[in-house]
Steps between C-alpha positions, in 0.01 A plus 500: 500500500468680794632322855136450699413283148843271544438465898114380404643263199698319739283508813306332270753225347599442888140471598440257175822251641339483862414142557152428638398305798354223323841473332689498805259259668594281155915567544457395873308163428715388216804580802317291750422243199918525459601463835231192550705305259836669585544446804444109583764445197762723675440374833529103372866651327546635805401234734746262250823593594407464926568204654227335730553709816449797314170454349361416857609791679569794230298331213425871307901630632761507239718223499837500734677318215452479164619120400380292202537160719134485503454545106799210454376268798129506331640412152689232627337365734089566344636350113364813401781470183291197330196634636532826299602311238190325454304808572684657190467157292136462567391909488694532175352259303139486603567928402646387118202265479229698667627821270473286184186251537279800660598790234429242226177426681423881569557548113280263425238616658527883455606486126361167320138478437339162568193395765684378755702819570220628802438144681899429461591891719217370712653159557842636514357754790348278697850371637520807657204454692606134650726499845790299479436279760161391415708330214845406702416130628333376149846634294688324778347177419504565142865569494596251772375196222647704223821505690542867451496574891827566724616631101531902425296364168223456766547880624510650123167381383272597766703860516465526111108389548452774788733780305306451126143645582651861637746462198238467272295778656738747493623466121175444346428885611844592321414301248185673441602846526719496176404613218336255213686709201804347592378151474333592174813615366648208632302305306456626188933484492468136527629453867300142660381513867794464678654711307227775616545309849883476558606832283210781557259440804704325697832753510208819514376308832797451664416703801207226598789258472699758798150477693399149444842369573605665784125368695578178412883504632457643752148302639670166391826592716329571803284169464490283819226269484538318189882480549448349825250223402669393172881504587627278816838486361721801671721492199187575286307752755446930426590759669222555699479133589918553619372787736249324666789308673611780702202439722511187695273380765687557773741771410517756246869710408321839374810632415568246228191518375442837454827475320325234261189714457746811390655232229205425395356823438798642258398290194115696532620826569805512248258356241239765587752818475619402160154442373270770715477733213393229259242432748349846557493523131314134469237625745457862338516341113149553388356801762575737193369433167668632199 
């Protein structure tokens, strides 16, 4: 091969890698997209470890010292120790519940043949469509002669209620993409429904479970209004109920409560690293047949 053919082979490769305008355009608006959500979180890390003075007159400087006292005096003094804890208690088990009623709801209606299966995704859909607060003052009277306000009982149900129609959304498309051959086979080897459920569809789905799971922690964790309502008792009050002390009426310590915010925020964003892959692959399952 002679040289002027090698030069024009790789002129060409090179002129074949050359990104395009429209794809730099793209690359610089997924940056700005990056930076938009970025940035605030750095600054409110940032803006944690300055005391009071400091936010006022260098608010976007670098902190003179770094000291925890504002992460320890927030803990103590904001409760935010039982507070988290019945964030945790209260996210964790309307998750287990909302996992297992809405897949065994999203089975039944992808899978099982019987009439109702349309009107019951239509009824199940239509709590997506109602606010919460159109329904906030009749569950408070409902639960205030049950005796289930002031009670984290009172927080789970209406965050399982809210968390089951997106749950049941989600995995009756996963449910619905697999194949029918292996439920024939199932089947015809003997194996009842919740066999099929429990052993085949369910494990094959798992990555609705990632999706599905993660929406409702983390939209259940960040919850104010209900938790405010319900609970009155500061032993039994959320997170996001604890932070909305910081900010009294008179006076508000910024520094402390930007230190709350940051504690706060780990449980999302650790819970969101270790899962982000199952969560890309949730979204993309089903773009590609076969």
């Amino acid at each position: 091969m002679s040289y002027s053919k090698v030069y024009k082979a790789e002129s060409d490769l090179t002129s074949k890698k050359k990104i395009s305008g429209i794809q730099i355009a793209l690359y610089v608006f997924l940056i700005l997209i990056c930076l938009t959500y970025i940035l605030p979180l750095l600054w409110v890390l940032n803006v944690s470890f300055k005391t009071n003075k400091e936010i006022f007159t260098a608010p976007f400087a670098l902190p003179e010292k770094i000291s925890f006292e504002n992460y320890s005096i927030a803990w103590t003094a904001g409760k935010l120790g039982i507070s988290t804890l019945n964030s945790f208690i209260i996210c964790i088990v309307t998750l287990v519940l909302s996992s297992l009623i809405g897949s065994m709801a999203a089975f039944a209606i992808a899978r099982l043949r019987w009439k109702g299966a349309k009107l019951a995704m239509t009824y199940f859909l239509t709590g997506m469509m109602i606010p919460v607060h159109c329904v906030l003052i009749p569950l408070f009277t409902r639960f205030s002669k049950l005796g289930l306000s002031n009670s984290l009982l009172g927080l789970i149900l209406p965050y399982l209620t809210c968390s089951l129609p997106i749950t049941i959304f989600i995995m009756s498309g996963f449910f619905k993409g697999l194949p029918n051959e292996l439920i024939e086979c199932a089947c015809m080897e003997g194996a009842n429904i919740f066999q099929i459920f429990f052993k085949i569809c369910l494990p094959l789905s798992k990555t609705g479970l990632f999706v599905t799971g993660l929406m409702t922690f983390v939209g259940n964790w960040n919850e104010l209004l209900m938790a405010m309502v319900f609970i009155s008792d500061d032993a039994k009050k959320t997170l996001p109920v604890a932070l909305s002390k910081f900010v009294g009426p008179h006076a508000t310590n910024y520094s402390q409560m930007f230190a709350a915010i940051v504690i706060a925020l780990i449980p999302t964003i650790v819970v969101y690293c270790a899962f982000s892959n199952k969560i890309v692959d949730g979204l993309t399952a089903g773009a590609v047949k076969g």
